[in-house]
C-alpha positions in Angstrom: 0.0 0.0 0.0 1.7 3.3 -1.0 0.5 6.8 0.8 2.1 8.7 -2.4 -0.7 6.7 -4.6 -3.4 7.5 -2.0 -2.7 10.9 -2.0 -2.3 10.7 -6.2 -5.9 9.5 -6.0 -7.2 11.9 -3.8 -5.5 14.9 -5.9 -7.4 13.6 -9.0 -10.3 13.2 -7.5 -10.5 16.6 -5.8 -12.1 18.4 -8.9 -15.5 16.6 -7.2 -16.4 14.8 -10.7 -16.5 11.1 -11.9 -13.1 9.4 -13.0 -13.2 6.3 -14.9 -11.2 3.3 -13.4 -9.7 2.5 -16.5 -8.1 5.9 -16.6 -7.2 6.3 -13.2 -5.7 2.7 -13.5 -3.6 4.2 -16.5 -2.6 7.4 -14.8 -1.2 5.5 -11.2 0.1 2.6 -12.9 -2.3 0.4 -10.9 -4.3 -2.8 -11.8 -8.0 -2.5 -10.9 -7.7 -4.4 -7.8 -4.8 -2.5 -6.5 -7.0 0.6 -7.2 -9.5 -1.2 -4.6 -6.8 -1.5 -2.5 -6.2 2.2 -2.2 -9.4 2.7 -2.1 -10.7 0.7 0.9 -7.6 2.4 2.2 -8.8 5.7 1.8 -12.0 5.0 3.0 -10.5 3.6 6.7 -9.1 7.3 6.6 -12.7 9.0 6.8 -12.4 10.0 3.1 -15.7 9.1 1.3 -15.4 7.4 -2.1 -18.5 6.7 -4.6 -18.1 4.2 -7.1 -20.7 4.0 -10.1 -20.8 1.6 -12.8 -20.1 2.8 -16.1 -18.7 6.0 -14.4 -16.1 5.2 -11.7 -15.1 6.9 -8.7 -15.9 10.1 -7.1 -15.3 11.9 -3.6 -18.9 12.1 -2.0 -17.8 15.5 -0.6 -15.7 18.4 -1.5 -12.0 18.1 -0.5 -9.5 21.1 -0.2 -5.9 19.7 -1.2 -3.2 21.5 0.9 -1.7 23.6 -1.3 1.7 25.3 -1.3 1.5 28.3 -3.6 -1.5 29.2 -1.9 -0.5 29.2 1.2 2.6 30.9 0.3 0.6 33.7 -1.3 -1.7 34.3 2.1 1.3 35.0 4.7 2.7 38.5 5.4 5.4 39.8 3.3 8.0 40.1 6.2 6.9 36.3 7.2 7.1 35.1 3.2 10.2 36.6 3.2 11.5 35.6 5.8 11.1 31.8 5.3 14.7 30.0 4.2 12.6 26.7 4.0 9.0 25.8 3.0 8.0 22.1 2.4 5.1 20.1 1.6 5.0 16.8 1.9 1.8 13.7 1.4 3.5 12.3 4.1 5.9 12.1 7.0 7.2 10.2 9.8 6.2 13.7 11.5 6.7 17.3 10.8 9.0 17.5 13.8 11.2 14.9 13.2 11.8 16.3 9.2 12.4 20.0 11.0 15.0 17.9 13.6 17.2 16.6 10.6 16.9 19.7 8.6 18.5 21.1 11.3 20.6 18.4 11.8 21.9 18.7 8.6 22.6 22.4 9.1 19.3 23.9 8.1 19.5 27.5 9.9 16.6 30.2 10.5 12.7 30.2 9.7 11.2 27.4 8.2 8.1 25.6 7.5 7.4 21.8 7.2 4.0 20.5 6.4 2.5 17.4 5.5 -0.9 15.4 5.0 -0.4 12.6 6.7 1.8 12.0 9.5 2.7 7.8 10.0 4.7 8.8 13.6 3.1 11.8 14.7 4.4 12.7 18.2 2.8 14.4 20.7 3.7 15.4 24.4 5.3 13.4 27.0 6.2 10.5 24.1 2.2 10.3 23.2 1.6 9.6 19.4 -0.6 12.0 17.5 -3.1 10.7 15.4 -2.6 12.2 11.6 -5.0 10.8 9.0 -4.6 11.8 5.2 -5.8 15.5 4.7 -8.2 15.3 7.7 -5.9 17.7 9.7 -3.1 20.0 9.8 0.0 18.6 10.9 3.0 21.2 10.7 6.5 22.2 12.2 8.1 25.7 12.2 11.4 26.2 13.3 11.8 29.4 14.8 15.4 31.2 15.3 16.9 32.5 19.0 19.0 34.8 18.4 22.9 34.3 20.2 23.2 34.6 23.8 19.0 35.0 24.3 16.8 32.3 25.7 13.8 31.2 24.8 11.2 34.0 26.1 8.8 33.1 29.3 5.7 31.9 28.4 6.8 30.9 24.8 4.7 27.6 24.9 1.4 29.3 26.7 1.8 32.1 23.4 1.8 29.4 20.6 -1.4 28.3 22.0 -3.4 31.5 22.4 -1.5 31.9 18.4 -3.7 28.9 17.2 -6.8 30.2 19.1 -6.3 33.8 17.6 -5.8 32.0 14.2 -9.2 30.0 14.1 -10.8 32.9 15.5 -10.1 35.3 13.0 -11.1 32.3 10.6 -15.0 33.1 12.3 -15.8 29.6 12.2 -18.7 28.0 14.1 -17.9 27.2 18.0 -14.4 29.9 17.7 -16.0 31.1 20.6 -15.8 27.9 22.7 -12.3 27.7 22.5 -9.8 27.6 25.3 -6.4 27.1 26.3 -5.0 24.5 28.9 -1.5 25.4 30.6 0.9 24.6 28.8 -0.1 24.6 25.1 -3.3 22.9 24.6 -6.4 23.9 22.9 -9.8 22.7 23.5 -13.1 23.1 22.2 -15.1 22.9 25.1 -14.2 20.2 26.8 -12.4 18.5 24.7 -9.1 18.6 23.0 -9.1 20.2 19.5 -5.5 20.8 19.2 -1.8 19.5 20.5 1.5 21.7 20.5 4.8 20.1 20.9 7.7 22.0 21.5 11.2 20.8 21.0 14.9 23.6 21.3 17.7 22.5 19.1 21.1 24.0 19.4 20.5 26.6 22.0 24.2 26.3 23.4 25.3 27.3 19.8 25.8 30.3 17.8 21.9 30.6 17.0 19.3 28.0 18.7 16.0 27.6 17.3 12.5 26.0 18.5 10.9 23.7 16.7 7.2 23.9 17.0 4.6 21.3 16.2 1.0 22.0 15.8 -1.5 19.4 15.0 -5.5 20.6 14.7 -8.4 18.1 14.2 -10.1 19.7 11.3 -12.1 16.6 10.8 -11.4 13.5 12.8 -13.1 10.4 11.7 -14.8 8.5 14.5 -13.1 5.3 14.6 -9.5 7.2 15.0 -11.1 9.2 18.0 -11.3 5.5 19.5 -7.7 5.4 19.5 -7.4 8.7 21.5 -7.1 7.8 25.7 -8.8 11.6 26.0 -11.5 13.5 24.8 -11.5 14.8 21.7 -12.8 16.9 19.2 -12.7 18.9 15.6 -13.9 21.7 14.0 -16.1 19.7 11.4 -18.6 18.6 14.4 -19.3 22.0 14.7 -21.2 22.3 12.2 -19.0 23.5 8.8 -19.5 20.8 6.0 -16.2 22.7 4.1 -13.4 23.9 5.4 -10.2 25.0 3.8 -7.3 24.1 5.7 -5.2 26.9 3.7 -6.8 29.5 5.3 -6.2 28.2 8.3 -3.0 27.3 8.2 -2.1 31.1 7.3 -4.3 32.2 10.3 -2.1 30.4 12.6 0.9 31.7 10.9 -0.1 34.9 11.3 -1.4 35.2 14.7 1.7 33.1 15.6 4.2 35.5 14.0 2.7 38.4 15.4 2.6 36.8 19.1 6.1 35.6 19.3 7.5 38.6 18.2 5.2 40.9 20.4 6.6 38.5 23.1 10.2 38.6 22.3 10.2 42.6 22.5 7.2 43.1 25.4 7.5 39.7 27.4 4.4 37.6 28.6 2.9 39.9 31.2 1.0 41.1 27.8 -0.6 38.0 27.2 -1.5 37.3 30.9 -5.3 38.8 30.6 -5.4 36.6 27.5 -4.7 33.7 28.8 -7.0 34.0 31.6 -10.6 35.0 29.4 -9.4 31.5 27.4 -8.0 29.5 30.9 -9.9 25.9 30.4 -9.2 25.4 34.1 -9.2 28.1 36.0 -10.6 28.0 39.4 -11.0 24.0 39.3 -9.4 21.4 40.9 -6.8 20.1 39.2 -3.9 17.2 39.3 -0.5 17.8 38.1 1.6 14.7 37.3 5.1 15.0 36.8 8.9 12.6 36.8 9.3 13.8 40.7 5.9 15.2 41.6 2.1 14.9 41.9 0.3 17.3 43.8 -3.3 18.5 43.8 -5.1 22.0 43.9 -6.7 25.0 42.3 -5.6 26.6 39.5 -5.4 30.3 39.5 -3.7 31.1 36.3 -0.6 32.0 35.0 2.2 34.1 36.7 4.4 36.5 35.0 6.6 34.3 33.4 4.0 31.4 32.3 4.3 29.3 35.3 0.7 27.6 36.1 -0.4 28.9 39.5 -1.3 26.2 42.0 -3.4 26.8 45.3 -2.7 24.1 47.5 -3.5 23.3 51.2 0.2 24.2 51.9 0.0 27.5 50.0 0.8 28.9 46.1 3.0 26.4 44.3 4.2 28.2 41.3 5.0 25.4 38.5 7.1 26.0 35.8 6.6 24.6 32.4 10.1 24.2 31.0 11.5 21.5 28.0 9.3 18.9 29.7 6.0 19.8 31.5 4.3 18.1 34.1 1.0 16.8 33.2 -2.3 18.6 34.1 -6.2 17.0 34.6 -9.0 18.5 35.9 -10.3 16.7 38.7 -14.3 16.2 39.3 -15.5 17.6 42.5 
């Protein structure tokens, strides 16, 4: 089974109309029952196929291809510009680990690395992330620290309100549900809508960067949520039959740009009031899991730096995110 001739099929058949199986045999360089395999294939990944006799297949709904140029087109000059690195791939181990070796390899300042389908999509504290074909959005950028600075406070807690800001200025139905969870997630409601891992390459050398995954259910098919040990959720079940993934993708990019640069000149006190209209947990109990500590309380926010605010029976614990952070769940009662 090849993802490359999956996602071949799905860019012929994104036009909407009927395709011939002898034809689209003859374009892939498939026999009519390996087209049936890539088929049945495609349909495991949520993405509804029609097949008519005499006519051939069709997708049962419109699909919206990523698409490079386009994408390219909607970000800010001074972003576009700025970009040394833009890929787009049908599909990667994960958009993390291709930023990792660029970098590796001696890649150096702003890029972007996107991709259809993730097969390894990683997620925090060694979690995988679900990535079915051109359901979601699964990207990397790789953002330069300039010599000698760290990483500002509160970098992680910015990238998410960045990916709420984005899908809010998209206006889609439920925007106004969503919220942030200390460190970097975003929910919609009560469930999890969208993951952020954060990974710093290089920081002792001349120039560091921070690689930063983002993975957003757009549409999650049902029998993938089964593999999820949390709740879940994606903008689909709210109620929009078509969305364009482009547009969102260059929402994100340009709420995140203008966040982490806003933050690298002003620091995170600025985004303190922010965080707390969006704060999924505020004022509820709340467990935090971590290598050497599990403690229990109330959340109260965010401090100046980022660090989650814990009221505990012993006092305020102030908890700091850092590389690795401790694991938060609200607590019933």
């Amino acid at each position: 089974m090849s993802q490359l001739s999956q996602y071949t099929i799905l860019k012929i058949l994104s036009d909407g109309a009927w395709h011939e199986v002898d034809r689209l045999c003859s374009s892939l360089e498939l026999s009519a029952a390996e087209l049936q395999v890539e088929v049945a294939a495609l349909q495991t990944q949520g993405l509804l196929l029609e097949y008519r006799d005499g006519s051939g297949y069709r997708l049962a709904e419109p699909l919206i291809l990523l698409d490079r140029e386009q994408i390219r087109a909607g970000l800010s000059a001074s972003l576009r510009d700025s970009l040394v690195t833009f890929e787009l791939h049908p599909s990667l181990d994960s958009t993390n680990t291709r930023a990792s070796c660029w970098l590796r390899d001696g890649g150096s300042g702003l890029a972007l690395f996107l991709a259809e389908k993730q097969v390894q999509g990683r997620g925090r504290r060694g979690r995988s992330w679900v990535s079915p074909l051109a359901r979601n959005i699964y990207f990397t950028v790789v953002w330069p620290v300039p010599a000698g600075q760290p990483v500002a406070a509160g970098f992680s807690l910015v990238t998410a309100l960045s990916v709420v800001s984005g899908l809010q200025a998209c206006g889609l139905p439920g925007s106004g549900q969503l919220r942030v969870k200390w460190p970097n997630d975003v929910w919609l409601g009560e469930a999890k809508l969208a993951g952020i891992l954060l990974e710093l390459h290089g920081m002792q050398a001349d120039r560091g960067h921070v690689i930063i995954g983002m993975g957003v259910n757009v549409r999650l098919p049902d029998h993938y949520r089964q593999l999820i040990e949390q709740p879940v959720t994606d903008l689909f079940s709210q109620g929009t039959a078509a969305i364009d993934r482009n547009q969102l993708v260059v929402a994100i990019l340009s709420s995140l740009e203008r966040n982490l640069v806003a933050l690298q000149t002003g620091g995170f006190e600025q985004f303190r009031n922010r965080w707390r209209e969006l704060d999924a947990l505020y004022g509820r109990k709340v467990e935090v899991s971590g290598p050497r500590q599990q403690l229990t309380g109330v959340a109260r926010g965010v401090g100046a730096a980022g660090e989650l605010l814990l009221q505990t029976d012993a006092g305020e614990i102030r908890i700091s995110g850092g590389e690795v952070a401790p694991s938060l769940r609200a607590l019933s009662g």
